[in-house]
Backbone as JSON, one array per atom type, in Angstrom:
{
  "sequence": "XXXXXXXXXXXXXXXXXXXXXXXXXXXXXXXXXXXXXXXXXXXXXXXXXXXXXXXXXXXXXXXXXXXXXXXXXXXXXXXXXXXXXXXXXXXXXXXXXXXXXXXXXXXXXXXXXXXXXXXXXXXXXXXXXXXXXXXXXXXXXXXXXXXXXXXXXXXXXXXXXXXXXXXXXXXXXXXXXXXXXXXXXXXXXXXXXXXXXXXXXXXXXXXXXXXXXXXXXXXXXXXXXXXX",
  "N": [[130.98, 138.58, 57.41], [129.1, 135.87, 58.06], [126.49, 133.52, 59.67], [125.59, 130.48, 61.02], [123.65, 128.05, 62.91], [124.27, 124.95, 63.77], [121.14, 123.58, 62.81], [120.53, 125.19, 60.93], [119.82, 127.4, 61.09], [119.83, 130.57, 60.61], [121.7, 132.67, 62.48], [122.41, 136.12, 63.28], [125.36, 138.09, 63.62], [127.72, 140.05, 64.76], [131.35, 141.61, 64.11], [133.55, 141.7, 67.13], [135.95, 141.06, 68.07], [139.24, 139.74, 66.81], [141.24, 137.02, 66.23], [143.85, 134.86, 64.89], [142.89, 132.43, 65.24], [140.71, 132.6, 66.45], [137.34, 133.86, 67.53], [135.58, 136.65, 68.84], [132.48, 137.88, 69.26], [129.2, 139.2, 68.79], [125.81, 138.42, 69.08], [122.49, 137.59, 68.77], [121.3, 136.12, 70.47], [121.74, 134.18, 73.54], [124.08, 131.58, 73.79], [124.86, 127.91, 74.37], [127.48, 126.45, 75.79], [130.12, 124.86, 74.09], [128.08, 124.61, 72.1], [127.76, 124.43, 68.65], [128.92, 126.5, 65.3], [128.46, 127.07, 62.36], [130.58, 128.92, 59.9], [130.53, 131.82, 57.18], [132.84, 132.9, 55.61], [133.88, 136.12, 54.0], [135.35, 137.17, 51.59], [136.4, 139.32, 49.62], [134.26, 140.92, 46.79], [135.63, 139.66, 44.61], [137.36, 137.21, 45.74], [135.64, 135.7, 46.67], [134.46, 133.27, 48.95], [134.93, 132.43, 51.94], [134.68, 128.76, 54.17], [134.07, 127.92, 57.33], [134.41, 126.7, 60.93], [133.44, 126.68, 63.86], [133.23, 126.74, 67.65], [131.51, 127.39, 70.66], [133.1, 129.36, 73.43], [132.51, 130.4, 75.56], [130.06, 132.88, 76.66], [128.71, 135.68, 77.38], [126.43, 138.68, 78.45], [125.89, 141.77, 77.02], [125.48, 145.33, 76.36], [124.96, 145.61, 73.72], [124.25, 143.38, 72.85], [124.35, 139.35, 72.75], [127.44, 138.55, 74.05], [130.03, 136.53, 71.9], [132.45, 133.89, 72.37], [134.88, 132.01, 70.32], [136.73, 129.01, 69.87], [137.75, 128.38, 66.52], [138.0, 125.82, 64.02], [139.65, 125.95, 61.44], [142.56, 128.18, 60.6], [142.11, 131.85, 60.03], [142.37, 132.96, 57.28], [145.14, 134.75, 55.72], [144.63, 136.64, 54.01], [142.52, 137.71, 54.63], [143.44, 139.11, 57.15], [144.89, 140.74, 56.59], [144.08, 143.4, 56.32], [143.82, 144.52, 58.99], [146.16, 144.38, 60.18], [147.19, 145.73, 62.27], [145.33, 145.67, 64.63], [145.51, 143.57, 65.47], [145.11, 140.98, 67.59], [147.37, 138.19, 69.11], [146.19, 136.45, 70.84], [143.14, 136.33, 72.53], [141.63, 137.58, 75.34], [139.34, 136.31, 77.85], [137.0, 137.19, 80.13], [136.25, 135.56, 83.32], [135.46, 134.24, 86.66], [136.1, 132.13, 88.52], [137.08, 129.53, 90.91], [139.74, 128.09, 92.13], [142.49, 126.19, 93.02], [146.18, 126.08, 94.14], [149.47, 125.12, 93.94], [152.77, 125.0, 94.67], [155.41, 124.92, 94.45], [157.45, 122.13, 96.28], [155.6, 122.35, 98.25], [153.62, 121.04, 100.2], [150.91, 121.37, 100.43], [148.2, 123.32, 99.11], [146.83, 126.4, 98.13], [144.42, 128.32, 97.81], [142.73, 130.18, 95.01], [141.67, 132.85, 92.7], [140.71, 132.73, 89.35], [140.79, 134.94, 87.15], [140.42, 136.1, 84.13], [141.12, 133.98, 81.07], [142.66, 132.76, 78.4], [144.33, 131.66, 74.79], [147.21, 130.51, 75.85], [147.38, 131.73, 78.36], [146.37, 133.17, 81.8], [145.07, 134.88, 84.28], [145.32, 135.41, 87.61], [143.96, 135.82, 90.68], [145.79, 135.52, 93.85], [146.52, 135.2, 97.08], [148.81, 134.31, 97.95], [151.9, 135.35, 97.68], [153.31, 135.16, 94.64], [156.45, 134.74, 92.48], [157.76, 136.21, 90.12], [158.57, 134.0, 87.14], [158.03, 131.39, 88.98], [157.23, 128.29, 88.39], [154.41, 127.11, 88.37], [151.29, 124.66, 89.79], [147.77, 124.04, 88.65], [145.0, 123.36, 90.26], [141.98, 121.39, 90.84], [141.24, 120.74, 93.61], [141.48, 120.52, 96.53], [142.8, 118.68, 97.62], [145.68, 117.02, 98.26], [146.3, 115.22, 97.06], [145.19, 114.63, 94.56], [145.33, 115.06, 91.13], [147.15, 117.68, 89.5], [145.67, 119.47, 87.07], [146.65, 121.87, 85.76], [149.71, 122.96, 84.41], [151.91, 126.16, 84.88], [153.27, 128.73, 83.97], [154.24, 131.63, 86.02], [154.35, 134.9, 85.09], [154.04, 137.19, 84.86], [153.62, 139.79, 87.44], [150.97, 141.78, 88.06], [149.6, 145.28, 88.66], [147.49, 145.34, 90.38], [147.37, 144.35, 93.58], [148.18, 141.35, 94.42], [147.61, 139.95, 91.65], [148.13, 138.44, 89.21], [149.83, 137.55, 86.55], [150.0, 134.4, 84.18], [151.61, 132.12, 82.36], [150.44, 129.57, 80.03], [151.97, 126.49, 78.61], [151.52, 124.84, 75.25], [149.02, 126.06, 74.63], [147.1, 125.32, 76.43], [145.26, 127.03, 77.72], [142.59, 126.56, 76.27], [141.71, 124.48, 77.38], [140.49, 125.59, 79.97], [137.29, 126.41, 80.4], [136.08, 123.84, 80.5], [137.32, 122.96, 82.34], [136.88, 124.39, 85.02], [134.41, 125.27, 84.7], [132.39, 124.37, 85.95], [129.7, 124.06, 84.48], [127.51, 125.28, 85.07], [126.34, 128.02, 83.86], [127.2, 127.21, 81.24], [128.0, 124.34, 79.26], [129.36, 121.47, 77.65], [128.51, 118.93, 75.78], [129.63, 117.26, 73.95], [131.46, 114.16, 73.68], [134.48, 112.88, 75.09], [137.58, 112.46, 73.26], [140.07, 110.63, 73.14], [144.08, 111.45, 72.44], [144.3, 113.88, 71.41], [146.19, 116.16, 69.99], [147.35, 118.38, 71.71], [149.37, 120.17, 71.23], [149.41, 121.81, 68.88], [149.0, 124.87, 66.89], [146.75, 125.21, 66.68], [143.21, 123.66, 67.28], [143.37, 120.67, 66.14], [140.21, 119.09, 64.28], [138.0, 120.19, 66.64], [135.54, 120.46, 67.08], [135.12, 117.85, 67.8], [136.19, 116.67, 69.46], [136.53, 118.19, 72.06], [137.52, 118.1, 74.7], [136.29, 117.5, 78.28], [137.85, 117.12, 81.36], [141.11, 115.92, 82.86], [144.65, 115.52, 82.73], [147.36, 117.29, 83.68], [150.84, 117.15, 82.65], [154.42, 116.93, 83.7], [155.79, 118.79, 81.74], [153.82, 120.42, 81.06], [152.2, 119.87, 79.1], [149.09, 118.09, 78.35], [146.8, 115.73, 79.42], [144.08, 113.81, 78.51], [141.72, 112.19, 80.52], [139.49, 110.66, 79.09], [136.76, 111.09, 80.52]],
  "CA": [[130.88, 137.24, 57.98], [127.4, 135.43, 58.33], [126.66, 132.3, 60.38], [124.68, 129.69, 61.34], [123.81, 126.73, 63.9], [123.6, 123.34, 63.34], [119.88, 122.87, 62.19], [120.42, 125.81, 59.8], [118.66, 128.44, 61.68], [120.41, 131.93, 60.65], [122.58, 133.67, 63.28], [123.12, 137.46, 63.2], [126.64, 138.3, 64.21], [129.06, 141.1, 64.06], [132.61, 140.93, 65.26], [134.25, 143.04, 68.22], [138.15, 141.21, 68.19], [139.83, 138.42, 66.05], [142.81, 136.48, 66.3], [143.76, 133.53, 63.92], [142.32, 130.9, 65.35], [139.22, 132.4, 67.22], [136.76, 135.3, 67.24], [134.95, 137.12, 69.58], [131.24, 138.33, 68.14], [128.04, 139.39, 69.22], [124.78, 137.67, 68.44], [120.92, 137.96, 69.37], [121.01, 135.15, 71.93], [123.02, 133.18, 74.46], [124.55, 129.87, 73.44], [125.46, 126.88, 75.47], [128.75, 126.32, 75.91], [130.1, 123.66, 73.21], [127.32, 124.84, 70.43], [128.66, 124.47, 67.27], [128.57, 127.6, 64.78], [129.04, 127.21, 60.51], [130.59, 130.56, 59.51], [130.8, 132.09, 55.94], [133.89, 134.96, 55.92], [133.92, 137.12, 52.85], [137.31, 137.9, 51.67], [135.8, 140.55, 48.55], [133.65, 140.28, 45.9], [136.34, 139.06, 43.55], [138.12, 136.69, 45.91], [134.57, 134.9, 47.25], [134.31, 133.07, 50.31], [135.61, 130.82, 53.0], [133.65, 128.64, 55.19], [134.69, 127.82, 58.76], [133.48, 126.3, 61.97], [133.69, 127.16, 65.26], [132.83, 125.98, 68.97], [131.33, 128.32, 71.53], [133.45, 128.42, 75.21], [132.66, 131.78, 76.71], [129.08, 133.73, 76.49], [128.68, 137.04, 78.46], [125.3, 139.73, 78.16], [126.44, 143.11, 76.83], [124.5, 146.35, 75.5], [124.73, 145.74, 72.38], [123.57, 141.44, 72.93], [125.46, 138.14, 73.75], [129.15, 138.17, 73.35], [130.17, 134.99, 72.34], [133.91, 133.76, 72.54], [134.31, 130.87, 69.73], [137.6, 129.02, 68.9], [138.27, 128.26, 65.06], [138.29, 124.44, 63.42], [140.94, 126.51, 60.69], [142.94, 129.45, 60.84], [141.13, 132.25, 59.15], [142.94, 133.3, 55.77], [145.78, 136.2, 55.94], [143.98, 137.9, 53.18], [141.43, 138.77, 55.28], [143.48, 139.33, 58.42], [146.05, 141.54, 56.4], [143.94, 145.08, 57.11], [143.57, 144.48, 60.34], [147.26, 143.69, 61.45], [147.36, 146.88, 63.49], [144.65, 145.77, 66.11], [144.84, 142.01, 65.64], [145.67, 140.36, 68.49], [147.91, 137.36, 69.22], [145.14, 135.72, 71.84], [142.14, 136.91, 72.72], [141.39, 137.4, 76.83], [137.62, 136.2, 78.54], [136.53, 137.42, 81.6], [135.73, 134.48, 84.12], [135.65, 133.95, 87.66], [136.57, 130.9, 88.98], [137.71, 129.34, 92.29], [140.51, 126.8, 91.68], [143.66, 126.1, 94.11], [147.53, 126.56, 93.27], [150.16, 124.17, 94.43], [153.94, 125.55, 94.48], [157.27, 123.3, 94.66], [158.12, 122.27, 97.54], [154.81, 123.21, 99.27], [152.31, 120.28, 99.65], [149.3, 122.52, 100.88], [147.42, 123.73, 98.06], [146.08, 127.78, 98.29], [142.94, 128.56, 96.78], [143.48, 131.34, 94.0], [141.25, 133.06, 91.46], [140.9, 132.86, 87.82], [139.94, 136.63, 86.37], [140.36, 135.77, 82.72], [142.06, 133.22, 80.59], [143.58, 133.12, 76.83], [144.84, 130.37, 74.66], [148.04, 130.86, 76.39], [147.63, 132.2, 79.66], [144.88, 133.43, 82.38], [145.41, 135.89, 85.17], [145.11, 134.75, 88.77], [144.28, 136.49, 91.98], [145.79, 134.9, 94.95], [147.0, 135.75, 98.49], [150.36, 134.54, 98.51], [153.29, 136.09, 97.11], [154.3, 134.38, 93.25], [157.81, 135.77, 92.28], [157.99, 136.01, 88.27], [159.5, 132.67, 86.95], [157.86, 130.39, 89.36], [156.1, 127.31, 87.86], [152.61, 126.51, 89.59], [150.03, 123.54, 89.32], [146.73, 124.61, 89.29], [144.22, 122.34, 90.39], [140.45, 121.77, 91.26], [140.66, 120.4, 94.36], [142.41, 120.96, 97.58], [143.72, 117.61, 98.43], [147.16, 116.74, 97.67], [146.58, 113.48, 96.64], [144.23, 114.57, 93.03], [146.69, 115.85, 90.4], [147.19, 118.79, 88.96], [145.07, 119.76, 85.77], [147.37, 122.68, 84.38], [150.83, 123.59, 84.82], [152.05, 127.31, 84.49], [154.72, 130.01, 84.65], [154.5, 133.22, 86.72], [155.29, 135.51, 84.11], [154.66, 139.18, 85.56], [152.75, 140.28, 88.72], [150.17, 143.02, 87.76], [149.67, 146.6, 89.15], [146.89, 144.85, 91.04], [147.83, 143.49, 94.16], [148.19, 139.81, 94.58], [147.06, 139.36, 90.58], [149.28, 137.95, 88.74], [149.99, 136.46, 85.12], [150.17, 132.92, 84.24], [151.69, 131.47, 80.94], [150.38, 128.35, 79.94], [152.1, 126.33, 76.94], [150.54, 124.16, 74.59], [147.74, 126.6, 74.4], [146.22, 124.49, 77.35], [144.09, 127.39, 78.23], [141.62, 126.11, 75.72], [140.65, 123.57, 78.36], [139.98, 126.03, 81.28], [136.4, 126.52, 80.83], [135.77, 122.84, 80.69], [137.74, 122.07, 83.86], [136.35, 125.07, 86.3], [133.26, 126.25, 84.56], [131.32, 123.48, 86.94], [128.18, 123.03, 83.9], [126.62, 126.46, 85.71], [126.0, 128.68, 82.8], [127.62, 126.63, 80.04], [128.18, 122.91, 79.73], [129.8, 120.66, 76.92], [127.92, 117.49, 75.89], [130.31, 116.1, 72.88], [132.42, 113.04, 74.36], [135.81, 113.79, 74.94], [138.06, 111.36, 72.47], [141.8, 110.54, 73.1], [144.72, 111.56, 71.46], [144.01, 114.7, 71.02], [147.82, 116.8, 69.97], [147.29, 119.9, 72.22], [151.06, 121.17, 71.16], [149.31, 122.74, 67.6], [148.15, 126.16, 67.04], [144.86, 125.37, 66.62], [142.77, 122.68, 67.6], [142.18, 120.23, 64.79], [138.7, 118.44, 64.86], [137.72, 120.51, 67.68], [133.99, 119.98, 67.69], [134.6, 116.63, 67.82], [137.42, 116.35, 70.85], [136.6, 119.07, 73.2], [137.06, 117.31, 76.71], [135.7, 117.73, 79.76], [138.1, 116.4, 81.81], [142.36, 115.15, 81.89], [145.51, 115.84, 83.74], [148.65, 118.03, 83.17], [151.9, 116.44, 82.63], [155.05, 117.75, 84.52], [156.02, 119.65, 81.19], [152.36, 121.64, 80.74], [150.87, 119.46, 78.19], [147.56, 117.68, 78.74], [146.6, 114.34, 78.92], [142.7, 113.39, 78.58], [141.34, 110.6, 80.91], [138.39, 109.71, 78.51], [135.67, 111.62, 80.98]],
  "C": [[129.43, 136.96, 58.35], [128.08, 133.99, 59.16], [125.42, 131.5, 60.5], [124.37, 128.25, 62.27], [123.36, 125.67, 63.13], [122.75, 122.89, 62.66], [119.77, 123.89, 61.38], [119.7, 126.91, 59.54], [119.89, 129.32, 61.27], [121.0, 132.32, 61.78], [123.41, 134.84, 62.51], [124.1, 137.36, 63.95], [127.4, 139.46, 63.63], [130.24, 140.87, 64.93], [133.28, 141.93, 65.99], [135.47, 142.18, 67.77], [137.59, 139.95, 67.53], [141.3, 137.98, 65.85], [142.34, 135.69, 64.96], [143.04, 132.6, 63.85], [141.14, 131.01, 66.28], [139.03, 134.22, 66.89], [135.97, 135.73, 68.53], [133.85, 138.14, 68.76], [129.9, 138.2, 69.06], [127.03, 138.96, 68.39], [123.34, 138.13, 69.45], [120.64, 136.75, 70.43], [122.39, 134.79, 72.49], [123.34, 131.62, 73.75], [125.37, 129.52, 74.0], [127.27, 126.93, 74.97], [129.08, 124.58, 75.13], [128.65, 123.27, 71.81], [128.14, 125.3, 69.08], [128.04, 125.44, 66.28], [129.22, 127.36, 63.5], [129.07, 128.46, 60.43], [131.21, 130.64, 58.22], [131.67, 133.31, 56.48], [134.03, 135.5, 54.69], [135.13, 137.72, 52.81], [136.78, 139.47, 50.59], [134.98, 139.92, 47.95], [134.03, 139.71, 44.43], [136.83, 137.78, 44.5], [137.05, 135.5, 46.54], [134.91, 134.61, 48.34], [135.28, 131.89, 51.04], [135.03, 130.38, 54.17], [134.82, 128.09, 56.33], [133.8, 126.94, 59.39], [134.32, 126.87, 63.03], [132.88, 126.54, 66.46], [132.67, 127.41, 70.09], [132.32, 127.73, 73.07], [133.14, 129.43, 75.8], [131.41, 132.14, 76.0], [128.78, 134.53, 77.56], [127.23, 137.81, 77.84], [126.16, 140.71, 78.1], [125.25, 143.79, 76.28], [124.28, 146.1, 74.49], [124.16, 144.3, 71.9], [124.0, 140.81, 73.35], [126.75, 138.31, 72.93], [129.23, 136.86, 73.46], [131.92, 134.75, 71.98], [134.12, 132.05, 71.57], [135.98, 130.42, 69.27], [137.27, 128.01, 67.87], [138.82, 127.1, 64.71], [139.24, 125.16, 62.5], [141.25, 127.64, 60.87], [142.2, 130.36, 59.75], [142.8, 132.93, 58.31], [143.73, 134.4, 56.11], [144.81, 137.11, 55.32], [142.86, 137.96, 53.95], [142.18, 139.44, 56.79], [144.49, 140.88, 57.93], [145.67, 143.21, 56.44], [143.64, 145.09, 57.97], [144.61, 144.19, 61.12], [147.45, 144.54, 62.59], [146.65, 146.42, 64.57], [144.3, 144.29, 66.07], [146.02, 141.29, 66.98], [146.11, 138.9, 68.56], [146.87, 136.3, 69.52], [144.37, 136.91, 72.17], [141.82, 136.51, 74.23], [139.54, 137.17, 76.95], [137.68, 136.28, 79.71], [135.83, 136.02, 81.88], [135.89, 135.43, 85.1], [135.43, 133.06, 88.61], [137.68, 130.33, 90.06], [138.7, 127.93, 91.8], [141.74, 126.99, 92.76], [145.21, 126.12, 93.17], [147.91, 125.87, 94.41], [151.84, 124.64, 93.79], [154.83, 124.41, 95.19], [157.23, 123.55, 95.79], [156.93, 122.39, 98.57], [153.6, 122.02, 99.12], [151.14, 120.43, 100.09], [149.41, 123.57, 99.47], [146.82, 125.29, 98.62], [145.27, 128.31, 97.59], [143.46, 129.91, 96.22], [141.43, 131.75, 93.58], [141.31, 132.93, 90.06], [139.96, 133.59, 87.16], [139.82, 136.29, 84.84], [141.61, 134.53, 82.14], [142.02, 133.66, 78.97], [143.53, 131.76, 76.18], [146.21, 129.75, 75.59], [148.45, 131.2, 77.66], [146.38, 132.49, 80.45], [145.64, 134.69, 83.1], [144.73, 135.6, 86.21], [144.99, 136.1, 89.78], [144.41, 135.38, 93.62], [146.78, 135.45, 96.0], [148.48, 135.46, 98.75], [151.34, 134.76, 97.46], [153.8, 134.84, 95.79], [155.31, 135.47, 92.68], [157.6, 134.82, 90.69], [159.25, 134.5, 88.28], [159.18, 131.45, 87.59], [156.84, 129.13, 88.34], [155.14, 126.78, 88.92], [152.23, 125.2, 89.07], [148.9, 124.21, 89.71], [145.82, 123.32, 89.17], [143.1, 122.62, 91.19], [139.81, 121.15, 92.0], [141.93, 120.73, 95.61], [143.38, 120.03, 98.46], [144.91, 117.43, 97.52], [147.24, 115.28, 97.1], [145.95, 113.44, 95.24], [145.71, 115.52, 92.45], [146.64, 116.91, 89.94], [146.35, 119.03, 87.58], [145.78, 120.72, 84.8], [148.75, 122.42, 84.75], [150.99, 124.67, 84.13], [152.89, 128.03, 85.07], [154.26, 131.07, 85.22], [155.12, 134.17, 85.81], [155.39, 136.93, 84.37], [153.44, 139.12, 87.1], [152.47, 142.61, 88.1], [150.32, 144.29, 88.67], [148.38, 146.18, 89.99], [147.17, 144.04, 92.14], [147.85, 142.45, 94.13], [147.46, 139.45, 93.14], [148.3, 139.0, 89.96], [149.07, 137.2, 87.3], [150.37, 135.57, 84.71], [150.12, 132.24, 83.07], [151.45, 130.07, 80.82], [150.81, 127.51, 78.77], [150.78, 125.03, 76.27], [149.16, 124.37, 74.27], [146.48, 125.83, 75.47], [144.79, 125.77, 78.05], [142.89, 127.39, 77.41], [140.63, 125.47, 76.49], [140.18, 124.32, 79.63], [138.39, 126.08, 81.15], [135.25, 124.99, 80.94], [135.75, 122.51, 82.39], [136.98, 122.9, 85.16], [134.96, 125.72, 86.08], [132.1, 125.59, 85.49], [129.94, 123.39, 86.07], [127.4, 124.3, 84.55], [125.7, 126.83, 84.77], [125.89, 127.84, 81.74], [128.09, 125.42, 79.89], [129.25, 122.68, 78.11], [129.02, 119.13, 77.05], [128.42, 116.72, 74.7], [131.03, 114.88, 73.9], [133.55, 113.46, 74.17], [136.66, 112.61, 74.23], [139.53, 111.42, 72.44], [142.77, 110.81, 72.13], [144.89, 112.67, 70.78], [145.78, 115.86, 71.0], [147.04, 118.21, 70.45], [148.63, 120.89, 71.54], [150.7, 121.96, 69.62], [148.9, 123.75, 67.92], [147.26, 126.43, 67.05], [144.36, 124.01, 67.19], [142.0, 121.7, 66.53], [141.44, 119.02, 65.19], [138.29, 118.49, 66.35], [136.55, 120.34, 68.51], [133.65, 118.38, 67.95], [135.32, 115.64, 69.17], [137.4, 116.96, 71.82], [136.62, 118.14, 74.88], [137.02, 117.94, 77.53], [136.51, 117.5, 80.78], [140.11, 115.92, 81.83], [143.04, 115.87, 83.33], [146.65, 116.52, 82.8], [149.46, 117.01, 83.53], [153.15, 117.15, 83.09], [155.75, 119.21, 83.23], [154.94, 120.94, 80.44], [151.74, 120.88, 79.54], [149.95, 118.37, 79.0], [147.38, 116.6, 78.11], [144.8, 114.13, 79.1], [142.6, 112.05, 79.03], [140.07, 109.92, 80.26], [137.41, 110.25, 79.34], [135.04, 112.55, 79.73]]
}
């Protein structure tokens, strides 16, 4: 696999993990959050190539350079995924850490949480009060009861870590977490965010061109974009 940014500058890359619809890959620099990446994948040298794109949402420093966390404008090809089914993973996890609040039925005081890593699918929370497997949460990124919720999510196990806990999200909504809590620190997004966008697929199609910033959860976990 080779790559390249936007203006056609070369990017070295090799790849640590790969799902279907995203990769995780090390490169010789950092890149913003919402830099867009052209990638060539090499199936053999009989079967030629297949180009791609991708969208940066996660960049970390490691020994070996920048990890970068990128999901996938198309699914990448079986025939290339088919010697690798042993260690290919469903979703791919990113370390965060992010302050966001949790809002339980019945309970209209909000309790500030953690968010250790997220997925397409899910994250993993640390918070102080007791979630019993099966509950549905709201998580949200503010503490008044009167702003709405941004995700909704199931309680699906409680870790070997005290008070951590695992948190299924459908519609693959954890695409949008590093929009909604990354606060623009490290990594920003500067496309416009454009309505209409069907979260309920497996992938995100015309991703570099819809990523929002911005939206509300709906009481069944999909995601509505307010145009921010």
């Amino acid at each position: 696999m080779c790559g390249c940014l936007e203006s056609g500058a070369p990017l070295p890359l090799s790849v640590s993990e790969i799902a279907r619809g995203e990769i995780r890959l090390t490169t010789d620099r950092p890149l913003r959050f919402g830099t867009k990446i052209s990638l060539v994948m090499f199936l053999d040298l009989v079967s030629g190539t297949v180009p791609n794109r991708g969208i940066v949402h996660w960049c970390r420093p490691s020994i070996s350079g920048w990890e970068l966390g990128l999901y996938l404008n198309a699914p990448i090809p079986e025939s290339m995924l088919s010697k690798f089914w042993g260690e290919l993973r469903e979703n791919l996890r990113f370390a965060c850490n992010w302050g966001a609040w949790i809002q339980l039925p019945n309970d209209a005081k909000r309790k500030p949480l953690r968010i250790l890593d997220y997925s397409l699918c899910g994250m993993k929370l640390h918070c102080e009060t007791v979630l019993n497997v099966g509950l549905k949460v709201s998580i949200c990124t503010s503490s008044s009861e009167y702003s709405n919720p941004v995700l909704i999510g199931t309680i699906e196990r409680q870790d070997i870590v005290h008070n951590t806990y695992g948190c299924f999200l459908p519609h693959e909504t954890g695409r949008f977490l590093p929009g909604l809590f990354n606060q623009g620190t490290a990594l920003h997004i500067e496309t416009p965010c454009v309505g209409g966008m069907n979260v309920s697929t497996s992938l995100l199609p015309e991703m570099i061109d819809k990523m929002p910033t911005g939206g509300f959860a709906s009481t069944d976990g999909s995601y509505s974009c307010d145009g921010n």
